[in-house]
C-alpha positions as CSV (number, residue, x, y, z in Angstrom):
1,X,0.0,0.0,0.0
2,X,1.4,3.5,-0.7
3,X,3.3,5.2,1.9
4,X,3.4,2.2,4.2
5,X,6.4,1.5,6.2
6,X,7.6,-2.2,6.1
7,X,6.7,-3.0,9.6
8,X,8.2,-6.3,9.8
9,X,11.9,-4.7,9.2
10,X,11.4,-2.3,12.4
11,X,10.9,-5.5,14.2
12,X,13.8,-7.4,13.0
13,X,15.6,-3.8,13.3
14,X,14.6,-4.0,16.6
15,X,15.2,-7.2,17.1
16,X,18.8,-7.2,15.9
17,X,19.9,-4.1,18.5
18,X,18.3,-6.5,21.6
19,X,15.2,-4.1,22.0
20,X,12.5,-7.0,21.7
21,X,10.9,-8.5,24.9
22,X,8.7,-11.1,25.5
23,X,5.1,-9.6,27.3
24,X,2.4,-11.6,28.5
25,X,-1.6,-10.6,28.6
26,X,-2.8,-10.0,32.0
27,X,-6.1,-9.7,33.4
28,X,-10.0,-10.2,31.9
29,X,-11.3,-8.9,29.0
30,X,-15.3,-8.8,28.0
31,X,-16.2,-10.7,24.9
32,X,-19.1,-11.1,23.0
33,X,-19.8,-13.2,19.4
34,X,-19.8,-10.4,17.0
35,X,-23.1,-10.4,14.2
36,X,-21.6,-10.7,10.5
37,X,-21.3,-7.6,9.3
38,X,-21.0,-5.1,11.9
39,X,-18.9,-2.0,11.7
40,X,-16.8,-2.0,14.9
41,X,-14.2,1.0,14.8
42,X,-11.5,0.7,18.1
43,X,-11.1,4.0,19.4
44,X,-8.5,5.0,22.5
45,X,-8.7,8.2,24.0
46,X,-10.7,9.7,21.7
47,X,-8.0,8.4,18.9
48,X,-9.5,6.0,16.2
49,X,-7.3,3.2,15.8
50,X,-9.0,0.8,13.1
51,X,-12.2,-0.2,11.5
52,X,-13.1,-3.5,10.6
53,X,-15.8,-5.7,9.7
54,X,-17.0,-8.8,11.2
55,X,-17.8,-11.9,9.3
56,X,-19.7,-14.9,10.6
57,X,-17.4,-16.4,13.7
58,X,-15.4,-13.6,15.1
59,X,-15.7,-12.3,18.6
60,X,-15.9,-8.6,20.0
61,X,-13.7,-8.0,22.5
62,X,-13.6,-5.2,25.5
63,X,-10.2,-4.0,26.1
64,X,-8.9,-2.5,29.3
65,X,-9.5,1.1,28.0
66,X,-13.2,0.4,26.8
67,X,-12.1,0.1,23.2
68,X,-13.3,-2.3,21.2
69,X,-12.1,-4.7,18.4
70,X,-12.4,-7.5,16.5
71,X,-10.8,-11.0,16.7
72,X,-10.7,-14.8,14.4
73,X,-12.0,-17.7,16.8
74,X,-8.5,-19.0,17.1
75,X,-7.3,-15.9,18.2
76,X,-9.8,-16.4,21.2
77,X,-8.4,-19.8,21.8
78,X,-4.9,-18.4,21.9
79,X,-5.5,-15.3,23.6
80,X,-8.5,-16.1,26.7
81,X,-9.1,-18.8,28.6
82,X,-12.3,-20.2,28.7
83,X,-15.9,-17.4,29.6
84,X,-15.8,-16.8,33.5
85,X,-19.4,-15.6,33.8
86,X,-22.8,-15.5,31.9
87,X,-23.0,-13.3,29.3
88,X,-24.5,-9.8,30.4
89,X,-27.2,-7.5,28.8
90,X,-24.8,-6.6,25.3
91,X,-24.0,-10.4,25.8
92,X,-20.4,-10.2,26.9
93,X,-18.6,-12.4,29.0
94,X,-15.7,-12.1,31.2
95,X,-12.7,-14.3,29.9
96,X,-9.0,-14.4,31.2
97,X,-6.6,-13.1,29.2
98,X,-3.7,-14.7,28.1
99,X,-1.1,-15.7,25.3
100,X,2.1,-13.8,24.8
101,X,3.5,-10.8,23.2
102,X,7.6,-10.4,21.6
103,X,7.8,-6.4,20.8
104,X,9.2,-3.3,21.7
105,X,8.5,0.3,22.5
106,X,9.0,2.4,19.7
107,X,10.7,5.9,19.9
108,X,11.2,7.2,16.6
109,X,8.9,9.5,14.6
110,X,5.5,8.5,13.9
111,X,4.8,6.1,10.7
112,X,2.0,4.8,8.8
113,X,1.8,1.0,8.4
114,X,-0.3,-2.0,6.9
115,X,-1.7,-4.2,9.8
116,X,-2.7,-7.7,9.3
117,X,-6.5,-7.1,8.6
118,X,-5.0,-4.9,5.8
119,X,-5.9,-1.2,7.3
120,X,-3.4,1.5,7.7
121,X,-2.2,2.1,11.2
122,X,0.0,4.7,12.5
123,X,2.6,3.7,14.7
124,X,3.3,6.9,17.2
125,X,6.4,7.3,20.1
126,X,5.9,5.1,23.3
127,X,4.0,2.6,21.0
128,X,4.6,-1.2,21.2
129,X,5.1,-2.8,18.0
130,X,5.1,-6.8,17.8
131,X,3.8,-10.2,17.5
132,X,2.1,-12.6,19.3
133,X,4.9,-15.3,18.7
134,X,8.9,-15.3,17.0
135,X,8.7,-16.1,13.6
136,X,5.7,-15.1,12.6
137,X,5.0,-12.6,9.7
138,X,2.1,-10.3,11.1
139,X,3.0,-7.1,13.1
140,X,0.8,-5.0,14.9
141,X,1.4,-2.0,17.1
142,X,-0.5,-1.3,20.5
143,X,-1.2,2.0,22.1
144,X,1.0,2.8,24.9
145,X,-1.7,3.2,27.8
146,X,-3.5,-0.1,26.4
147,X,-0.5,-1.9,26.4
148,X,0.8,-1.1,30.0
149,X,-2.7,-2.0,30.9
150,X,-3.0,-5.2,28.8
151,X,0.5,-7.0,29.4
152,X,3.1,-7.5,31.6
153,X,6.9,-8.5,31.3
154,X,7.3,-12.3,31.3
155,X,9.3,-13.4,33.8
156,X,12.8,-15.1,32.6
């Protein structure tokens, strides 16, 4: 896509210069089975982060900042345990969060890149930018304030 910045070689950039560590989720999040076709746009402090649209199967999840967004079944398997309570009046349920993150915090000038659902992101200072495991080919970035709120260092 025009403009974009390969994403991929700031990891391995990173990656090289022993920037990357390995971050677990923490917490709950709220998740609910998404209707095909809805429009769900994540938003962070006021900041609109991506748009996407959900197809039959995918799940809506309730970060830690109230944002919202969309993930694949097997992304619920790798990322939550299984529901902790019933599902509420917008039918989400709590899950536990977990699965594991290998990135880094960017600090260089803000950069526009493809993320794996094929939307432009921009990638701003204090930013993490990673994966959810080594050797894989799709990047993403996460908000600084979601991401201190979302994961913690794994212990070595």
């Amino acid at each position: 896509m025009d403009g974009a910045v390969d994403i991929a070689a700031k990891f391995e950039e990173a990656l090289r210069a022993g920037k990357v560590r390995h971050y677990q989720k923490k917490g709950e999040a709220d998740i609910r089975p998404a209707a095909p076709g809805e429009v769900i746009a994540t938003v962070i402090d006021g900041e609109r982060e991506t748009v996407n649209t959900t197809a039959a199967g995918d799940y809506v999840v309730r970060g830690a900042k109230g944002e919202l967004y969309v993930i694949k079944p097997e992304t619920l398997a790798e990322r939550y345990g299984g529901p902790l309570t019933a599902p509420d009046r917008e039918r989400f349920r709590r899950y536990p969060a977990k699965g594991n993150f290998y990135g880094f915090r960017y600090e260089g000038a803000p950069f526009k890149f493809v993320a794996p659902w094929k939307e432009y992101m921009i990638a701003n200072p204090g930013d993490y930018i990673g994966t959810n495991s080594m050797g894989s080919k799709e990047f993403y970035r996460v908000e600084q304030s979601a991401f201190v709120a979302t994961y913690t260092e794994a212990k070595q």
